[in-house]
N, C-alpha and C positions, 0 to 999 in steps of 0.2 A: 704552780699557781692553782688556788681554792678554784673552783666551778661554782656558780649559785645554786646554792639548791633547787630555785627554780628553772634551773637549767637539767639536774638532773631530774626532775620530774617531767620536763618534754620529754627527755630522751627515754625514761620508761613508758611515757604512756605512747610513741610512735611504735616502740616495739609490742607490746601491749597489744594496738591496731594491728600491726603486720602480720601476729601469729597470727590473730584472730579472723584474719580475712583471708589466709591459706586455710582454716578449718573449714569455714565456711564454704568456700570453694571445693574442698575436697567431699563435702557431706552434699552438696548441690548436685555433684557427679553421679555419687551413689546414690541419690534422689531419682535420678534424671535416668538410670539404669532401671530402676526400681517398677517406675513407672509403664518406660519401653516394656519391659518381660509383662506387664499385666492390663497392656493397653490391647482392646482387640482390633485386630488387622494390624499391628506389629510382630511380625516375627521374630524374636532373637534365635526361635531354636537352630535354626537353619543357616549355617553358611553360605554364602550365593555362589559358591561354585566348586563341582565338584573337584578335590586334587588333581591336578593335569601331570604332566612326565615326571616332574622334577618331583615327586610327591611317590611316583612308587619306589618301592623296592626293588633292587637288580641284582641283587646276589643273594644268600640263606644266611651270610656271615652280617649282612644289615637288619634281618626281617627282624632278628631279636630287639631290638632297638627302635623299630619302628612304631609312631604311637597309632592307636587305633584307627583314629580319623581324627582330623582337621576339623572339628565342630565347636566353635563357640558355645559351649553351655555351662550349665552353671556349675561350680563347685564342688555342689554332692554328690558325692559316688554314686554307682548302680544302687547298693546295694542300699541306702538311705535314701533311694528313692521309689525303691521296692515296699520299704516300708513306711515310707509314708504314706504312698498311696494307698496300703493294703491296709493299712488302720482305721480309714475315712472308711472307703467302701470297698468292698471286692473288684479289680479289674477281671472281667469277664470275655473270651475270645471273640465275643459280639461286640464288647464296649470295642475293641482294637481294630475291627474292620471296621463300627460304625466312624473311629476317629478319625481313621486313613483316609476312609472315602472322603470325609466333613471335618476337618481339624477343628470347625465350629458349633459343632453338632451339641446339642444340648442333650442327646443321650445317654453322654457318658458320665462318670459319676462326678456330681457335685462338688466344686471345688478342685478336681484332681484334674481337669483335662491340659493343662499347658504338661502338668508333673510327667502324667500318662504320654502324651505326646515325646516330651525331649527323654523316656524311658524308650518307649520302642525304637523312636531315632537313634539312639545309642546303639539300642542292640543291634541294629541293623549295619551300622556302622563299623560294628565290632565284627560282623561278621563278614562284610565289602575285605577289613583291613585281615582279615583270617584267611578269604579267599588267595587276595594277592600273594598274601606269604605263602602259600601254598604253591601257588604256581611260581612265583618266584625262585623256590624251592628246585622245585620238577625242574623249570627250565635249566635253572644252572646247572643239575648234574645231568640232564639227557641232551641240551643244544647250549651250552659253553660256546659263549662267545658272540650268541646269533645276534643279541644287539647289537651290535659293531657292526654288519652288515648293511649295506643299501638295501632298502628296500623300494621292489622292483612296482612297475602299475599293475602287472598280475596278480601279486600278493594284496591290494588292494582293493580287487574285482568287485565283491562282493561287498564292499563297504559304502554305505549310504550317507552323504550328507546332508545335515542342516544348519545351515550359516546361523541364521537368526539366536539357536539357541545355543549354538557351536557343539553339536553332536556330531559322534561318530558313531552309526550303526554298523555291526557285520552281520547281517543275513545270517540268521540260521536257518533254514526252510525245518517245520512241526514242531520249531519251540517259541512260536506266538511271531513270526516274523509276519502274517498278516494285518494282525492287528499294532505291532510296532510300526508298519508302514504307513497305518493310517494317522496314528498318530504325529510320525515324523512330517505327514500334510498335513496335520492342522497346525502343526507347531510353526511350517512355513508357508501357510495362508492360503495355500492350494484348495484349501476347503476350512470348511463350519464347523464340521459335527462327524465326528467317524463313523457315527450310525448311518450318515448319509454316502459310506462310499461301499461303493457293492464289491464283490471281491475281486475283480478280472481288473476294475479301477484302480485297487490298491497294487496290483500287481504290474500291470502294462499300462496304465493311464496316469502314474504317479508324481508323473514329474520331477522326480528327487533324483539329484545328481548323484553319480558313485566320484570317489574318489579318484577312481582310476583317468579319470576325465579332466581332472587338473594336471599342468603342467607339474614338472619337477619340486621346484620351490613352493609353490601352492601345496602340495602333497605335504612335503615338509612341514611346511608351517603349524595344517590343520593337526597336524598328525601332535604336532608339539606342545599344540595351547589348547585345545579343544577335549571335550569329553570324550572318551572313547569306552562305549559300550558293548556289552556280548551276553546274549543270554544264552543258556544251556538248555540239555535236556540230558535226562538219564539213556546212555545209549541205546539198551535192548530195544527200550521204548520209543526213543526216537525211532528205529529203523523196522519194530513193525507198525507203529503210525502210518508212517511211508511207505509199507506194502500195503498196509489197507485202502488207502487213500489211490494211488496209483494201478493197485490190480483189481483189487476187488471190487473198486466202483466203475463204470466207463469210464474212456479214458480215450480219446481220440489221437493223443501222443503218446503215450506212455505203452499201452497194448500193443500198435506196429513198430512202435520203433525198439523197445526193450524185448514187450513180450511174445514176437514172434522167435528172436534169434533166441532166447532162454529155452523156450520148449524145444526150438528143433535139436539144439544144444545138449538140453539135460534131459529128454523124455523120449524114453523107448514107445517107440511106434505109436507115436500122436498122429492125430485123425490131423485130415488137408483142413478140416473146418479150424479144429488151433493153429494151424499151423498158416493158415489166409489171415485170421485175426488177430492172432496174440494172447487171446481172451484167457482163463482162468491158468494164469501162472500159478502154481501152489510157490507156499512159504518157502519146503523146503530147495524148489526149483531156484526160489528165488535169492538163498543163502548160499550155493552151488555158485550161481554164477556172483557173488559179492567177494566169494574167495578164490576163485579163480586168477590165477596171476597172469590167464590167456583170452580175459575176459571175451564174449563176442560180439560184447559194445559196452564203451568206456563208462566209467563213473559219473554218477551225477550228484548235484548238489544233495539230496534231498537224503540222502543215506551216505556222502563222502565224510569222513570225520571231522568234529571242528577242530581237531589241532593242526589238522590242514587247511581247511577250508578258510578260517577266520586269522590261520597264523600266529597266535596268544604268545608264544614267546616273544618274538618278533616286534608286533605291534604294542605287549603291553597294555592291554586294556587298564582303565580307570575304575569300570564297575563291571562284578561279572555277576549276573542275576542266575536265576535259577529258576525252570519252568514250573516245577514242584510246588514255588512258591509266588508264583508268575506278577500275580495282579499286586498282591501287597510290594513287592520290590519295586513293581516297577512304576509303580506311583510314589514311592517312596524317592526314586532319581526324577521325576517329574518334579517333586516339591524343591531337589534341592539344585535344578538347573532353572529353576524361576519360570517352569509353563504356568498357564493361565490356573486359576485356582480351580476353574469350572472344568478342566481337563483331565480327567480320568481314565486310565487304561481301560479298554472294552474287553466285557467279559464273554462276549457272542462267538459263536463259530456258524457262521456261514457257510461252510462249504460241508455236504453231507450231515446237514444239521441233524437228521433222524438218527443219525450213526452214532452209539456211545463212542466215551471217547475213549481214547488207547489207555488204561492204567497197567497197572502193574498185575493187577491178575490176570487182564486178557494178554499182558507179557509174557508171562509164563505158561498161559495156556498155546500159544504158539512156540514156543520154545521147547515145550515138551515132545514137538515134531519131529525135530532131533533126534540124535543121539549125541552123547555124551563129546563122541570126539568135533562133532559139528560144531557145538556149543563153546568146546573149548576154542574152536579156530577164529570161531566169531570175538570170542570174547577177546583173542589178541589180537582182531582184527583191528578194535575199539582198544585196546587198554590204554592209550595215552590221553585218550580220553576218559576215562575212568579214573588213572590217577591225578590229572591234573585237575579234575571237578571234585575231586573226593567223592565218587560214588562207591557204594560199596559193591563186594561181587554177585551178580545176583543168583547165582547157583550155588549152592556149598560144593559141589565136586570140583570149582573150578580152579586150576590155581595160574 
């Protein structure tokens, strides 16, 4: 049977409509992205939450595979967005801290700051997903297997919670853990302004639960969904920090309880006055007794390794920072666990403020106290830590 032709012309012109209101629809979408990436106080660059367990890597047979990071951004490479920025204006090492601190900051150059912004997120990103493989790496061929293991509330001691934003800190004592404490209280309302908590506050007045203080299943849980953070230090550095900090300044704990039993220990014919107070333990006294396997008082935090201390095989961190590069990283996990805009990692040291602080030439100028085979003992005292952070060696004798 014939159709009317006016028949046949409903039926093209309903199809007609139908394409025409799926293009529209789909061009409304990309409008409506369009908009969000260049609306201010929208963020697209940013993920809202950092990858949790199911997100790392557990073997060196996965890491090849694994994509950088989890970040919603746009399309263009690195490396088209290197150049478009650098065509407009020069990005400058001043524009990068001005953005980090102020993602709003009219500093930076004209035009380029969303570009400028999801470049350095990248790279940041790319290096969180470098770290992991790394240690992903280390773990599997030197603790095989340790994921499979319970883990116990001891292995947890030193880890700090904050519900609110669902963090997991581990304590590192001299690579910025006083100023992470203050933070982890403003993030859980304990306080205002971390300029406002003095140092003995952030340390004994904190209020922040350890993990080890949750039942079983609590444990579990945090451990599974939550961010789990770690930030480092370069060893050497780390552990004469920690002798300057502890011997060289007073020390109403640390001089009787450590540095009496070192001197009677490792120094021939010390006067009753050291030997009443503990006072001027020298460096190399105090590398004596760190390698001592008959120590004459146990390990403390503050010089024990993080591959013990913090357990990074085991637990798996999400983000592992680096003190080196302390402030930019770690407002960097600030932005993409959703703290307050106005919350910034503190740059201050309160404690021995007159005191430069430990770098790497006053490293080696203590190190030089030594000798060669001391140096070597230290440096394998530390090496799992060295290899799992990728530090390099900091001696060329040492192997």
């Amino acid at each position: 049977m014939k159709l009317p032709c006016s028949l046949y012309g409903s039926l093209w012109f309903l199809l007609l409509l139908g394409a025409g209101s799926l293009l529209l629809l789909v061009r409304l979408q990309d409008l409506t992205e369009v908009v969000l990436q260049q609306t201010p106080g929208v963020n697209m660059l940013v993920a809202p939450r950092w990858p949790v367990e199911k997100d790392v890597v557990t073997d060196s047979a996965a890491a090849a595979d694994q994509p950088a990071e989890k970040f919603e951004v746009s399309s263009e490479s690195l490396s088209e967005l290197q150049d478009s920025v650098g065509s407009k204006q020069p990005v400058t090492k001043r524009h990068r801290k001005l953005l980090l601190k102020n993602p709003n900051s009219s500093s930076a150059p004209a035009g380029g700051e969303e570009k400028l912004q999801l470049l350095q997120h990248q790279r940041l990103a790319e290096t969180q997903a470098s770290r992991r493989r790394l240690l992903a790496d280390v773990c599997a061929k030197y603790q095989p297997g340790v994921t499979e293991r319970r883990v116990s509330q001891r292995q947890v001691s030193r880890v700090y919670v904050e519900d609110r934003s669902r963090l997991l800190y581990c304590e590192v004592p001299k690579a910025g853990c006083s100023n992470w404490k203050r933070v982890l209280m403003v993030l859980g309302g304990s306080a205002t302004s971390t300029r406002d908590i003095p140092h003995d506050a952030a340390h004994y007045g904190n209020h922040l639960r350890r993990l080890e203080s949750y039942d079983r299943a609590g444990i579990a849980e945090r451990l599974r969904s939550y961010t789990k953070v770690l930030f480092v230090r370069e060893p050497f550095e780390r552990l004469v920090s920690a002798f300057r900090d502890k011997f060289e300044s007073p020390n109403s704990y640390y001089h009787p309880v450590f540095g009496r039993p070192i001197i009677s220990r490792y120094r021939a014919n010390a006067t009753r006055t050291a030997l009443r107070t503990g006072a001027g333990v020298t460096f190399r006294e105090f590398v004596q007794y760190l390698l001592d396997v008959r120590r004459p008082v146990g390990m403390d935090i503050h010089w024990e390794p993080i591959s013990q201390l913090c357990n990074p095989c085991l637990l798996r961190y999400n983000f592992i920072g680096k003190f080196e590069n302390l402030e930019e990283e770690a407002n960097f996990l600030l932005q993409n666990v959703g703290a307050p805009r106005n919350l910034t990692f503190p740059d201050f040291k309160d404690r021995n403020p007159r005191a430069e602080r430990t770098s790497s030439r006053i490293t080696q100028r203590y190190f030089s106290q030594l000798n060669a085979t001391e140096r070597q003992k230290a440096f394998d005292f530390y090496y799992m830590d060295y290899l799992m952070f990728n530090y390099p060696k900091p001696f060329k004798d040492l192997h």
